[in-house]
C-alpha positions in Angstrom: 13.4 -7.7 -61.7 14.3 -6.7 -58.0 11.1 -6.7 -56.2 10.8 -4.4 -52.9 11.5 -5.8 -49.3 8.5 -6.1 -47.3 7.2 -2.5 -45.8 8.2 -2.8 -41.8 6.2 -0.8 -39.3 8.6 1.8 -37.5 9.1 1.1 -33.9 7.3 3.8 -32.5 4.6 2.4 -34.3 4.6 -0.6 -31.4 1.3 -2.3 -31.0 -0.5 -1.4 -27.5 -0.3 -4.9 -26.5 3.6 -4.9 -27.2 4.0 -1.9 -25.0 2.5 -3.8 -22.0 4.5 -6.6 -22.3 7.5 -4.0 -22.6 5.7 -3.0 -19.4 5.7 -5.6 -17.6 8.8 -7.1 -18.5 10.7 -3.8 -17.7 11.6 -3.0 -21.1 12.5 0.6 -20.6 14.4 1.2 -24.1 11.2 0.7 -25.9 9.2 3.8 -24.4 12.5 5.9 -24.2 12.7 5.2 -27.9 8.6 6.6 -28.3 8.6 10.1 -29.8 7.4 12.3 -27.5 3.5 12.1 -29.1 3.8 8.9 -29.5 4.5 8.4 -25.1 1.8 11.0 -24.2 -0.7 8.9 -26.3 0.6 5.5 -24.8 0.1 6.4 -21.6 -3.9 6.5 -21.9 -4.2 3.1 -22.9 -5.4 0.7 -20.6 -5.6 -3.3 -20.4 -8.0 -5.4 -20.0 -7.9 -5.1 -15.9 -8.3 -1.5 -16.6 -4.3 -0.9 -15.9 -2.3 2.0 -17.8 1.2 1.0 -18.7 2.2 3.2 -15.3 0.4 0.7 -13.5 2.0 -2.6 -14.7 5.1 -0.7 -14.8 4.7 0.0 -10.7 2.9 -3.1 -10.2 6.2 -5.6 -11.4 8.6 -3.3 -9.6 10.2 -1.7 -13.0 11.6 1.3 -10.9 13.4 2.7 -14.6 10.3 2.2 -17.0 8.0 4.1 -14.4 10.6 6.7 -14.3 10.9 7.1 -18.1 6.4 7.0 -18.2 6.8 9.5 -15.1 9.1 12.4 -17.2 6.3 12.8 -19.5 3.8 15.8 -18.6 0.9 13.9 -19.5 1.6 11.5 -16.4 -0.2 13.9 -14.4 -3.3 12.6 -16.0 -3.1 9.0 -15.1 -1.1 9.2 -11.8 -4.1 8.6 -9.7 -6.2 6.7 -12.5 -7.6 3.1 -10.9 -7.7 -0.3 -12.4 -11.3 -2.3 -12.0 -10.6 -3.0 -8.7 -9.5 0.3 -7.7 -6.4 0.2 -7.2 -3.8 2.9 -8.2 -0.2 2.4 -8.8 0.8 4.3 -5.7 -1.6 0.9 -3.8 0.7 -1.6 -6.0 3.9 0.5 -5.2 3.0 0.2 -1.3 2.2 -3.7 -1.6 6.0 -4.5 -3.2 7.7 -2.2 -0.9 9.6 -0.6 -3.8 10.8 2.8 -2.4 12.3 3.8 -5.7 8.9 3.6 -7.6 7.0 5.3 -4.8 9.4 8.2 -4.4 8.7 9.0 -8.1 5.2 8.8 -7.6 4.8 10.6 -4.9 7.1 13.4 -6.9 4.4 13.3 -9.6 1.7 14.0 -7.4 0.4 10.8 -6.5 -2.5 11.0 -4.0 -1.4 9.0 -1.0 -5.3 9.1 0.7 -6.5 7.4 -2.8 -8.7 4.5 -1.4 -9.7 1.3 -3.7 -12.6 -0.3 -3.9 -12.0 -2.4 -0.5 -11.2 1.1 1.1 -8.1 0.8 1.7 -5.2 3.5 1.3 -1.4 2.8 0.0 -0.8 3.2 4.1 -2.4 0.1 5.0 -0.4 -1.6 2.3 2.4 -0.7 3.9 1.4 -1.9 6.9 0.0 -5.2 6.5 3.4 -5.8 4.4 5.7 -4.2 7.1 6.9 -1.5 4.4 8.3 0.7 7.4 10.3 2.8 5.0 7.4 3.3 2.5 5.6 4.3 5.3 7.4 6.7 6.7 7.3 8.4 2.8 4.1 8.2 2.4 3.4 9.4 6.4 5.7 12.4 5.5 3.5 13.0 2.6 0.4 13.9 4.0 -1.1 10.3 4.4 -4.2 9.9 7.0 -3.0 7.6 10.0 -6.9 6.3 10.4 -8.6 5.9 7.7 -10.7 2.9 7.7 -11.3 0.3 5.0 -14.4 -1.8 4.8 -13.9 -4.0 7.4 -13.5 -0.8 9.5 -9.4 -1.5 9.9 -7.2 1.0 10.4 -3.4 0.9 8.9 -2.4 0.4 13.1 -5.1 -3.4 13.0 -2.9 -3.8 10.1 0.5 -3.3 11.6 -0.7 -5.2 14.7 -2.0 -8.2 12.7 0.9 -8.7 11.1 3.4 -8.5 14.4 5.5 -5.8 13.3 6.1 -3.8 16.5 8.8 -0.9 14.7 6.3 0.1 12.3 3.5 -0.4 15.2 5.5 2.6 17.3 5.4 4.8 14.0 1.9 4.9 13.8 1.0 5.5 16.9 3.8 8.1 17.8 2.5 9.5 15.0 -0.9 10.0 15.9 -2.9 6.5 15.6 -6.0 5.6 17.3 -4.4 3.3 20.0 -8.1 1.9 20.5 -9.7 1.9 17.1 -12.3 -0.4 16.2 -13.7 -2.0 13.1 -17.1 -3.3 12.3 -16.9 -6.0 14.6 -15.6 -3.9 17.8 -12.4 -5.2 17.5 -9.0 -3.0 18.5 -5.8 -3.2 17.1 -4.5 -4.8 20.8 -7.2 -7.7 20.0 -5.9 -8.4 16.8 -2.3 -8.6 18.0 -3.4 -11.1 20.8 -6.0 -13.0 18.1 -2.6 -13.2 15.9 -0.3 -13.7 19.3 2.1 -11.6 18.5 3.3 -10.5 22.0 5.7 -7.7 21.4 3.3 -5.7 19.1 0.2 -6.5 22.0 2.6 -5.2 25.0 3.6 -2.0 22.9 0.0 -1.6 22.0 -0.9 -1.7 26.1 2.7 0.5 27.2 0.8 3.3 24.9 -2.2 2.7 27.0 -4.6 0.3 24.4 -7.5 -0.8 26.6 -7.7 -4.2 28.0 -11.4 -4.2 29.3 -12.7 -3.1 25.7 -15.4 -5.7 24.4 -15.6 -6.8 20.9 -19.7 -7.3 19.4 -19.3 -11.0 20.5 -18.8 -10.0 23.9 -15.3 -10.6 24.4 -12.1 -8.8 26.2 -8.8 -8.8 24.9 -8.1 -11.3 27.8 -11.3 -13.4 26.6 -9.7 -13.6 23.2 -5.8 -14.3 24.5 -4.8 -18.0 25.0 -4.7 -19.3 28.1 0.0 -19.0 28.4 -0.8 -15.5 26.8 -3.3 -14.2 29.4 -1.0 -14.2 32.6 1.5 -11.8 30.0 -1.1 -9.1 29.2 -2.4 -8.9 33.0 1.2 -8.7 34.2 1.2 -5.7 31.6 -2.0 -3.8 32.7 -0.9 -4.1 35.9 2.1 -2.6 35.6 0.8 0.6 33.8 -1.7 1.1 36.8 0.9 1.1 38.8 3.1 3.4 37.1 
């Protein structure tokens, strides 16, 4: 007698924890193979960090698995949705650099002033990264230029912690606090000279940053520039008193 082969589970009938890895691994073929109830549903699960599969999709830089997650209506719902540390994908999207994935994110309505639980925006991703493309999309997009995280940073302290003077001059020539401060009085000039990076700290003073400004410990930007770095920065706010 012939018995019958063992029953086999359909593929749409994928196991959540199969669809992550799909996820992760940039699987794509296995969610455009998901019938369309079947895709809607998947994409309100989460993982254990509290991720949906749009989320690890973004996260590991799968720009054609976010796409495919992204055509479904129901993405609407979970565009903005935050993992346990509050991050959304349009924060992981920033942090990579991937303009692909935040293009499609953005076209889905992805709230670029979303903060996470350190307060921080997809902006200053892009700025403590150097993402100058991503932050140009997401600056064209409505983003805030000075929001503050925690730490009372702005994107610009980001930029100018990091040294990167071209996405430095797009902030502030379009619109960033030149002189903001965070919770320990510091400016975006004092964390370029802290950092020493000297092109970003003699753009910062050419758009008129504030050299006398004292942090809560009492000290200048000069107090806080090494001593080969100092003669640089007075040379510079001399010159724009004289201009």
């Amino acid at each position: 007698m012939e018995l019958d082969p063992p029953c086999r589970q359909p593929e749409n009938h994928l196991k959540a924890e199969d669809l992550f890895k799909a996820a992760e691994t940039g699987d794509s073929s296995e969610f455009r193979d998901l019938p369309k109830e079947r895709l809607s549903k998947a994409l309100s699960l989460r993982n254990e960090d509290g991720r949906s599969l749009l989320h690890v999709a973004a996260s590991s830089g799968h720009s054609e698995v976010v796409k495919v997650l992204s055509d479904a209506e129901e993405v609407v719902n979970v565009i903005n949705s935050a993992d346990e540390e509050g991050w959304a994908p349009i924060h992981s999207a920033a942090s990579i650099g991937n303009s692909e994935i935040m293009d499609i994110l953005l076209s889905r309505g992805a709230d670029v002033n979303l903060k996470n639980n350190g307060g921080r925006t997809a902006l200053h991703y892009a700025a403590s990264k150097g993402r100058l493309k991503i932050a140009e999309a997401l600056i064209s997009h409505g983003a805030k230029l000075n929001p503050k995280d925690k730490v009372g940073c702005t994107p610009l302290h980001r930029a100018a912690s990091t040294g990167n003077s071209e996405l430095c001059e797009l902030l502030i020539e379009e619109g960033a606090e030149v002189d903001a401060v965070d919770k320990g009085g510091q400016t975006p000039l004092m964390n370029a000279v802290i950092c020493y990076n000297k092109e970003v700290a003699l753009l910062l003073i050419r758009h008129g940053a504030d050299v006398d400004v004292e942090d809560k410990e009492g000290y200048t930007v000069l107090g806080r520039a090494a001593d080969d770095f100092r003669p640089i920065l007075v040379d510079a706010a001399k010159a724009m008193l004289e201009e």
